[in-house]
C-alpha positions as a Markdown table, in Angstrom:
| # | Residue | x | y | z |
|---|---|---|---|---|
| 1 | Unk | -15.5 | 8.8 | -1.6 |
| 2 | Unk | -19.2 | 8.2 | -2.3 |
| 3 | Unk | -17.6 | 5.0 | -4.8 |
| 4 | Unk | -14.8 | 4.0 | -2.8 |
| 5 | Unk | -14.2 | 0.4 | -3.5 |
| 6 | Unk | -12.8 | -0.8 | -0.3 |
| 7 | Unk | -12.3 | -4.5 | -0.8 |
| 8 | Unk | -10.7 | -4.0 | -3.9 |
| 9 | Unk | -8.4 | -1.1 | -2.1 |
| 10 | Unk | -7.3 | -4.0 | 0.5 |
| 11 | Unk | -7.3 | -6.6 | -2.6 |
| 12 | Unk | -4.4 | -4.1 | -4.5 |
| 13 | Unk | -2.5 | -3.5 | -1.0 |
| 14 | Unk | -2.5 | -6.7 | -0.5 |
| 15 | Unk | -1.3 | -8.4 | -3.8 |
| 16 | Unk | 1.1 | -5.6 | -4.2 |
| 17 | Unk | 3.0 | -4.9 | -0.8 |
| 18 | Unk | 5.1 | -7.1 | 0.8 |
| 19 | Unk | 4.5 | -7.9 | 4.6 |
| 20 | Unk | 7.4 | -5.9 | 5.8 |
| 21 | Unk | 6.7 | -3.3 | 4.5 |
| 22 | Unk | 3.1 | -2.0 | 5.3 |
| 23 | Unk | 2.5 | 0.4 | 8.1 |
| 24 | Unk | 1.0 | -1.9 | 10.4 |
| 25 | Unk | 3.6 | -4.4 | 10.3 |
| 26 | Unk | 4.1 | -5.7 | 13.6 |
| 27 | Unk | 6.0 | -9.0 | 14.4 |
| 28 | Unk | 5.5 | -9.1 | 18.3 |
| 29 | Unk | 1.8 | -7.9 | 19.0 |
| 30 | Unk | 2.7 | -7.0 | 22.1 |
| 31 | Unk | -0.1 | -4.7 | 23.3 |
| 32 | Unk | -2.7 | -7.3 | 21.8 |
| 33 | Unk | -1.1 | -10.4 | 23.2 |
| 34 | Unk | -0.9 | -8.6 | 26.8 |
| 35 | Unk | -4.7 | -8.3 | 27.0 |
| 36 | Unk | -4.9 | -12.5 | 26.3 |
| 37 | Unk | -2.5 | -12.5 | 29.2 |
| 38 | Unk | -4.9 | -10.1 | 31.3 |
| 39 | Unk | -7.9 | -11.0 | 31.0 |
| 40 | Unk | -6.1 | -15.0 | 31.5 |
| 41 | Unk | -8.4 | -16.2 | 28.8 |
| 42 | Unk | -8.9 | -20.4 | 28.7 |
| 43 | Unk | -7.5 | -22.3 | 26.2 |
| 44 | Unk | -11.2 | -22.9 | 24.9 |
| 45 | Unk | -12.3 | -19.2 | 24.7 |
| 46 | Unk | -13.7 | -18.3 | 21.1 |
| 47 | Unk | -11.4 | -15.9 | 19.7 |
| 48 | Unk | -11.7 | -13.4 | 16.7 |
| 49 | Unk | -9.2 | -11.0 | 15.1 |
| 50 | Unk | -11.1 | -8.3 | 12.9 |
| 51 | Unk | -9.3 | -7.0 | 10.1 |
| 52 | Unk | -6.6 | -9.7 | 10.8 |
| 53 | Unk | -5.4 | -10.2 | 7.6 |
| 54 | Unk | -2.0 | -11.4 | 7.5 |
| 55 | Unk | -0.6 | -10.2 | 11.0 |
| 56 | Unk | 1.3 | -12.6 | 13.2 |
| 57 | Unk | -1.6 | -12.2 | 16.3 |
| 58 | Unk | -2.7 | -15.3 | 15.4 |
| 59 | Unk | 0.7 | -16.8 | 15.4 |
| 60 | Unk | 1.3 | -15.9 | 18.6 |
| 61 | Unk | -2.4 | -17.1 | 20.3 |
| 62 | Unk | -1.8 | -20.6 | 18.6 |
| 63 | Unk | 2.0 | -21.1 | 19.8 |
| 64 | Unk | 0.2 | -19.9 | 23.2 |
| 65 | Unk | -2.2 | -23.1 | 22.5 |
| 66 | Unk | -5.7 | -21.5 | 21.6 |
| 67 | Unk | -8.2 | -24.0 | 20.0 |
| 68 | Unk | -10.9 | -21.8 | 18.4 |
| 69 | Unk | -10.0 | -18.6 | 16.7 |
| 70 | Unk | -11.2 | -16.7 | 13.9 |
| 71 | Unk | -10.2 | -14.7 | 11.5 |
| 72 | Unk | -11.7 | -12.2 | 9.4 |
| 73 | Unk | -10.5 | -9.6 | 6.9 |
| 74 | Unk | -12.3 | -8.0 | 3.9 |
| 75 | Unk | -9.3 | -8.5 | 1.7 |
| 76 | Unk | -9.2 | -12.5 | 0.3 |
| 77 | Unk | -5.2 | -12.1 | -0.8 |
| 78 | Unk | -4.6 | -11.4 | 3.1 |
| 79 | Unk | -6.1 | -14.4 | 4.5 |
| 80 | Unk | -4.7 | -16.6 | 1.6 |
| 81 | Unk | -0.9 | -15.0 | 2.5 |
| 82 | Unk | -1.5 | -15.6 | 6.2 |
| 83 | Unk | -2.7 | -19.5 | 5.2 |
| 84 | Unk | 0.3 | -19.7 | 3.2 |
| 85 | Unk | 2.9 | -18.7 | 6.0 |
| 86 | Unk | 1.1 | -20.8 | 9.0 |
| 87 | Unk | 1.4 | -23.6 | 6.7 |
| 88 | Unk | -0.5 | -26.6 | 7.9 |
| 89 | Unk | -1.2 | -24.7 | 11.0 |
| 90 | Unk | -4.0 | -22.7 | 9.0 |
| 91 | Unk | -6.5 | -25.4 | 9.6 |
| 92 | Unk | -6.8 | -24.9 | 13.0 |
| 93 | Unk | -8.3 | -21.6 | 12.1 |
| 94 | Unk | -11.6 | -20.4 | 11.2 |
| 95 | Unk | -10.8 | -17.7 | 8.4 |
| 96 | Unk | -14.1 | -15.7 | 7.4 |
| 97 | Unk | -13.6 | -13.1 | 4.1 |
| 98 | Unk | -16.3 | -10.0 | 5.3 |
| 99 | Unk | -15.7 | -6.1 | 5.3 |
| 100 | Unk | -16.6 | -5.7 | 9.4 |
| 101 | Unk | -18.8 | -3.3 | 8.9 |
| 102 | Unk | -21.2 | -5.5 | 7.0 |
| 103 | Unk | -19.8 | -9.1 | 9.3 |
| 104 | Unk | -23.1 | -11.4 | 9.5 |
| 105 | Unk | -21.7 | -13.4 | 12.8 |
| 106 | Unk | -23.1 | -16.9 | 13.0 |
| 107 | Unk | -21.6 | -17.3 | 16.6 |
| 108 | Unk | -20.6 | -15.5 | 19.7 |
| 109 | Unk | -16.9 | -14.6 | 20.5 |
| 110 | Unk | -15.3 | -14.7 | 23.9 |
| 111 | Unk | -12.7 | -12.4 | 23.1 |
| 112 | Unk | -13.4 | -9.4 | 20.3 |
| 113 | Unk | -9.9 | -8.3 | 19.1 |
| 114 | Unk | -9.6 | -5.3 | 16.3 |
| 115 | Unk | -5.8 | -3.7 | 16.2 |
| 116 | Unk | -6.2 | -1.4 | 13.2 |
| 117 | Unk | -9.4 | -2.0 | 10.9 |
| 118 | Unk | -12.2 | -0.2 | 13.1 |
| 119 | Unk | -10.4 | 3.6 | 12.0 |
| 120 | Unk | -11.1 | 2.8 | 8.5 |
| 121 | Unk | -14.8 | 3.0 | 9.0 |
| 122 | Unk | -15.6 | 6.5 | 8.5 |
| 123 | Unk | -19.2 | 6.4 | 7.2 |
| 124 | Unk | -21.7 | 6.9 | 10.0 |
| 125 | Unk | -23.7 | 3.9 | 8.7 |
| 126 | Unk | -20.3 | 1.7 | 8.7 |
| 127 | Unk | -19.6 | 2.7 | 12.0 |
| 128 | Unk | -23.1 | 2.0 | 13.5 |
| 129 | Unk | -23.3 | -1.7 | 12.0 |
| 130 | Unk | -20.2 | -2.5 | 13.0 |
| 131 | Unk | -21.6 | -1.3 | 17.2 |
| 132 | Unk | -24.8 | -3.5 | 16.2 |
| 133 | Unk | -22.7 | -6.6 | 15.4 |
| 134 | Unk | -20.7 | -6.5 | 18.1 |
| 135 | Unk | -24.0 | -6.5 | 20.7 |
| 136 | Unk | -24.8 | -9.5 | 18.7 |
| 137 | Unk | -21.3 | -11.2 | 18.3 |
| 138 | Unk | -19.9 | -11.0 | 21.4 |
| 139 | Unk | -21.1 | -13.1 | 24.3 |
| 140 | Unk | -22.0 | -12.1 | 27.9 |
| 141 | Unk | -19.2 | -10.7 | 30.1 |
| 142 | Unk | -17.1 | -11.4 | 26.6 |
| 143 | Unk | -14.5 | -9.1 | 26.0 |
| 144 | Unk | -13.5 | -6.6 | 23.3 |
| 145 | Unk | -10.8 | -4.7 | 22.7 |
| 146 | Unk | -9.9 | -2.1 | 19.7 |
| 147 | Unk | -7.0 | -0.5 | 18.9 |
| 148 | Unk | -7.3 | 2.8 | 16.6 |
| 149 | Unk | -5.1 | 5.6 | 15.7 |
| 150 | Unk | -5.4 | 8.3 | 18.6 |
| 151 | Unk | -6.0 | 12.6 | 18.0 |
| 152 | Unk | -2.2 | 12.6 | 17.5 |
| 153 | Unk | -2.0 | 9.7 | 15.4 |
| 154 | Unk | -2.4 | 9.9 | 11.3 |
| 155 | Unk | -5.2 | 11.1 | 9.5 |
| 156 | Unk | -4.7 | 8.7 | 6.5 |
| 157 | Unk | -3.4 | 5.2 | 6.1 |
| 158 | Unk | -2.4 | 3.3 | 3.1 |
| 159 | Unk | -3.8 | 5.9 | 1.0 |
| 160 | Unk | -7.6 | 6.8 | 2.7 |
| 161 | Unk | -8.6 | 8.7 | 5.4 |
| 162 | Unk | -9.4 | 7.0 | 8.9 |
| 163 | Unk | -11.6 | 8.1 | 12.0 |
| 164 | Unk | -9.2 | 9.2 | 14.9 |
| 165 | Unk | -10.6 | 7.9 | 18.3 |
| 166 | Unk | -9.9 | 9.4 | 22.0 |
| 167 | Unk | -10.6 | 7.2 | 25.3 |
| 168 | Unk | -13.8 | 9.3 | 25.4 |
| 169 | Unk | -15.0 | 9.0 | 22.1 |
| 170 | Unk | -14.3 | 5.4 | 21.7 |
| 171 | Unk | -16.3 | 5.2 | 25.4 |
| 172 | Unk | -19.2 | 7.1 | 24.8 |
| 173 | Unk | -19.3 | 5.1 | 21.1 |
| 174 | Unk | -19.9 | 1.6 | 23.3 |
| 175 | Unk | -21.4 | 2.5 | 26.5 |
| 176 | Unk | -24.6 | 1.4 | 25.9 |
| 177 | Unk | -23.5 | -2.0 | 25.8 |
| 178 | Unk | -20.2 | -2.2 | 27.0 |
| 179 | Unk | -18.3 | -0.8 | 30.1 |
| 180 | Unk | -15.2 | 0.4 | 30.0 |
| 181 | Unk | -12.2 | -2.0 | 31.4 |
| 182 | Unk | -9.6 | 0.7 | 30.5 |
| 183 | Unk | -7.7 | 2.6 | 28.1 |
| 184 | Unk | -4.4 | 3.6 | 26.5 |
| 185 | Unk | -2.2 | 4.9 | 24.3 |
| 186 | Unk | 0.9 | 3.2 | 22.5 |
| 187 | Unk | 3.4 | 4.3 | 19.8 |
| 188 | Unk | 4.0 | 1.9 | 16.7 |
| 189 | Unk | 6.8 | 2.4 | 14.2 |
| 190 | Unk | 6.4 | 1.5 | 10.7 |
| 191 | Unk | 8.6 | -0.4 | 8.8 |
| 192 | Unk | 9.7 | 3.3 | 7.1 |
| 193 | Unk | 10.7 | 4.7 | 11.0 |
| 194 | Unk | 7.3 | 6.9 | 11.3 |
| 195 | Unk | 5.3 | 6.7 | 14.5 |
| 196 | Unk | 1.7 | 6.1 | 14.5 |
| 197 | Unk | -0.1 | 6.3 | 17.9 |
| 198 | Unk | -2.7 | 4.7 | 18.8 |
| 199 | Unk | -5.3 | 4.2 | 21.6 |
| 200 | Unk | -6.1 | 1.0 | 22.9 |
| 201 | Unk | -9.5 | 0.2 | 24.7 |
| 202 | Unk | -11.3 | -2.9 | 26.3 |
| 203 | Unk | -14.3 | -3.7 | 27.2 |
| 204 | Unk | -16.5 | -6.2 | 29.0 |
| 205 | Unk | -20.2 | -6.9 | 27.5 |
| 206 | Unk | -22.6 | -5.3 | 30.5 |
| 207 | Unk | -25.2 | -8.3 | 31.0 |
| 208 | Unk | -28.5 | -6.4 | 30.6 |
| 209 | Unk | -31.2 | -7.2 | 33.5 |
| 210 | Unk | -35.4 | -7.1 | 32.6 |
């Protein structure tokens, strides 16, 4: 896939499928929100959803009172269906149009949240930019946590292959950097009554000493 196009991919899934009906549709983000409630993040803390798009995360962290979240998402018709459904809520949000593995972050982020976009970097390159930024985007003792599909989730999604992760994989990926707060796996159903699982990981930055 040496010419794959991916923000025109996203553009097309985008303009084309309904909400309720993509895989990753997910009205209660329950897994994600739990970590906010974990980690008992302030009302202050810089927030950003990668691959965001139009999901309902940032629904939730707003109704929970959140002042300063960002959202990013390499597909421009996502971002403008998510401003359309939050209405005039959408200016209290910080919406960035980047594919992650080329994100240029001009500030550092408390709280580093990616349900679902990471797997679809599958190009070594990708992959490695997308570690670098997130030395550089995410502050000290800041947290990150990434869901992807697990070794018995799919192997493609809306039409492209994805990277499976394992606890270890995903561990060994970011331990440079990051230490391990702990992992898991989940089951999502689709909209179409398939299950995807996936494993979830977070991490704390590691402050690096001289």
């Amino acid at each position: 896939m040496e010419n794959f196009d991916r923000k025109s991919h996203w553009e097309n899934i985008y303009k084309s499928k309904p909400l309720e009906t993509v895989s990753w549709y997910q009205p209660n983000p329950e897994s994600s929100l739990n970590f906010i409630k974990e980690f008992n993040l302030p009302k202050t803390a810089k927030i950003i959803d990668i691959g965001g798009g139009d999901s309902f995360f940032v629904d939730h962290l707003l109704d929970l009172g959140y002042e300063d979240i960002t959202v990013l998402d390499i597909s421009d018709a996502s971002i403008e269906r998510a401003k359309s459904r939050l209405g005039n809520n959408a200016s209290k949000v910080k919406w960035v149009v980047a594919d992650a593995s080329k994100f240029q972050a001009t500030e550092q982020y408390d709280f580093w949240h990616d349900r679902a976009a990471f797997h679809f970097l599958t190009d070594k390159r990708d992959v490695e930019n997308y570690t670098a930024t997130t030395i550089k985007a995410i502050s000290q003792n800041g947290i990150m946590v990434i869901g992807t599909f697990s070794e018995q989730g799919p192997k493609k999604c809306s039409g492209i292959e994805i990277k499976q992760y394992t606890e270890s994989t995903m561990t060994d990926l970011f331990k440079n950097d990051f230490e391990k707060i702990k992992c898991f796996t989940v089951d999502h159903k689709t909209p179409l009554n398939t299950i995807q699982n996936f494993v979830f990981c977070s991490f704390r930055k590691m402050q690096k000493t001289k």
